[in-house]
C-alpha positions as CSV (number, residue, x, y, z in Angstrom):
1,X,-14.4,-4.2,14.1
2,X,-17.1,-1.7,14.8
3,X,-15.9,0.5,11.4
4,X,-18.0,-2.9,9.6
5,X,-20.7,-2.9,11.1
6,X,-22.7,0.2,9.0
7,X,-21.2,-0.9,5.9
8,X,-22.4,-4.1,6.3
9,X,-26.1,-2.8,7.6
10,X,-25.8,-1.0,4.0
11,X,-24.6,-4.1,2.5
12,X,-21.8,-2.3,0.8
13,X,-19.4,-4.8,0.4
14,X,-16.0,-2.2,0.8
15,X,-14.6,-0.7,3.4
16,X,-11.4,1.1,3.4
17,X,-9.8,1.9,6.3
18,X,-7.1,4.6,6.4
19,X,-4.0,4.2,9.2
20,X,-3.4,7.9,8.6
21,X,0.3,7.9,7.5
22,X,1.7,5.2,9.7
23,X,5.6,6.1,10.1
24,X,7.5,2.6,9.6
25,X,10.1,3.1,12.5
26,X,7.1,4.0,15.0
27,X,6.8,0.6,17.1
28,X,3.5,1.6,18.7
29,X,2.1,2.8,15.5
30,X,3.1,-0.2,13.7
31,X,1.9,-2.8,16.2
32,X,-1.1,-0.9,16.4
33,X,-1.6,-1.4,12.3
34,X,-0.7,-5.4,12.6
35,X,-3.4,-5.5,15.4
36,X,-5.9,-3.9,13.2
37,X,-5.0,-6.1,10.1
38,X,-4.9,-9.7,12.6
39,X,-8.4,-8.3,14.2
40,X,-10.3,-7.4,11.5
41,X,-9.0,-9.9,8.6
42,X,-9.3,-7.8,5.7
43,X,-9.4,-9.2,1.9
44,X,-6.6,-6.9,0.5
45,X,-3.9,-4.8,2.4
46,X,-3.0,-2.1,0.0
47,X,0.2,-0.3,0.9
48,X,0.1,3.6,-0.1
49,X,3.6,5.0,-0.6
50,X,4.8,8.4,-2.6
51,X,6.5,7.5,-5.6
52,X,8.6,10.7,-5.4
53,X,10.6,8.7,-2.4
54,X,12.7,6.4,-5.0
55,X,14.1,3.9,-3.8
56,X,13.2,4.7,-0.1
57,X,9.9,3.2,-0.9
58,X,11.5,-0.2,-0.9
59,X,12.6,0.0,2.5
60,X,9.0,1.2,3.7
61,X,7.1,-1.5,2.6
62,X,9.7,-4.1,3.1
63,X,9.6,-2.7,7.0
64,X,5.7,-2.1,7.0
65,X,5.9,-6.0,5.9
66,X,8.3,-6.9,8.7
67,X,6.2,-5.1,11.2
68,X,3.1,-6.9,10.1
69,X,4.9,-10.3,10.8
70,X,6.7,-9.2,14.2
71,X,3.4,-7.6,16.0
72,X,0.6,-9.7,14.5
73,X,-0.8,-11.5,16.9
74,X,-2.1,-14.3,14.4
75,X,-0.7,-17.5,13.8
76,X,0.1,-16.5,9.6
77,X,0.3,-12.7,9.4
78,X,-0.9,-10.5,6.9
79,X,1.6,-9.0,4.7
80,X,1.1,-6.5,2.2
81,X,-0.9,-7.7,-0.6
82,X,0.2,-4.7,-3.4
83,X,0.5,-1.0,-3.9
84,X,-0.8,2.2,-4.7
85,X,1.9,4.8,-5.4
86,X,0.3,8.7,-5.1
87,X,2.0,11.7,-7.2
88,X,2.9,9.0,-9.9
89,X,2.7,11.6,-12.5
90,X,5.3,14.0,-11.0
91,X,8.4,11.3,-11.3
92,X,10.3,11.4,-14.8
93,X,12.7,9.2,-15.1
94,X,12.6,7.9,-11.2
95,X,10.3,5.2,-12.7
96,X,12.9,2.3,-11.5
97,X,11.3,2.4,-8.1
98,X,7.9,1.1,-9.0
99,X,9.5,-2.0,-10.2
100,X,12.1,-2.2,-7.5
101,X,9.4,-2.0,-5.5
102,X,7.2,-5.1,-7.2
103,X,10.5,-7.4,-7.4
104,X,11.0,-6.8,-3.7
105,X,7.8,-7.5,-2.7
106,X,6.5,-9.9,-5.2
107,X,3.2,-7.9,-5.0
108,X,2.0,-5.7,-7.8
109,X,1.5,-2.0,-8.1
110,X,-2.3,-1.8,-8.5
111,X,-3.2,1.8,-8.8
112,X,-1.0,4.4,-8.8
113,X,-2.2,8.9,-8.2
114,X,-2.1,11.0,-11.0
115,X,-3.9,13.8,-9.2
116,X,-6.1,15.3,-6.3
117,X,-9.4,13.5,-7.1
118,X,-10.7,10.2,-7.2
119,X,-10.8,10.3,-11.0
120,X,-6.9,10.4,-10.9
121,X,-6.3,6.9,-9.2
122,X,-5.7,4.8,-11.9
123,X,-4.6,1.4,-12.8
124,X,-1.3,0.8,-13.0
125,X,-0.6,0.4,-16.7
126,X,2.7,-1.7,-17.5
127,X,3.3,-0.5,-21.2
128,X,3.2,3.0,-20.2
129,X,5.9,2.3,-17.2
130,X,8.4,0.3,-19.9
131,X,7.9,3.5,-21.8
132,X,8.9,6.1,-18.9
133,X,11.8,3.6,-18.4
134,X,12.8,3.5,-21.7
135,X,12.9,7.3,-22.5
């Protein structure tokens, strides 16, 4: 809880908290993660997956889910609220994830990386996904 308390001082009213690439099959490292979502109680749990994986991005979140309700120590866990999906512009035709991933999850796909900078995170823009999908 310590990471809000400068933010807070500044009264800047986000804080994002990185879990440095938390493996989904590392217990410790996932039990760590649902004690840092119960403790600090966060509006929004964004998960951050490669959209290059496919299909394996399913699994990931559906497991980073089930690790959040397992571990949490709180009486509702936190689940994943959406995603951001990083080298979105290097995919082709391997568009089928993204929605895989939103029917799975029933959370949206908010931003997804186009790029190495922060002017490369962009919404996630439906039409242009039907488009990729329909090529």
């Amino acid at each position: 809880s310590h990471c809000f308390d400068f933010p807070q001082r500044l009264k800047d009213d986000v804080v994002l908290v990185d879990t440095a690439g938390r493996m989904q099959d590392n217990t410790p490292l996932m039990r760590a993660l649902a004690k840092l979502v119960a403790v600090n109680q966060p509006d929004l749990v964004l998960f951050v997956g490669e959209a290059l994986v496919g299909n394996d991005a399913v699994d990931q979140v559906s497991r980073f889910n089930q690790a959040l309700r397992e571990y949490s120590t709180a009486k509702n866990p936190r689940l994943v609220d959406g995603m951001i999906l990083t080298k979105f512009d290097t995919i082709d035709d391997k568009v089928g994830a993204a929605i895989s991933l939103t029917y799975v999850t029933g959370k949206p796909i908010i931003f997804v990386g186009t790029g190495q900078t922060y002017s490369d995170l962009k919404r996630m823009n439906v039409k242009m996904l039907i488009r990729m999908l329909l090529r």
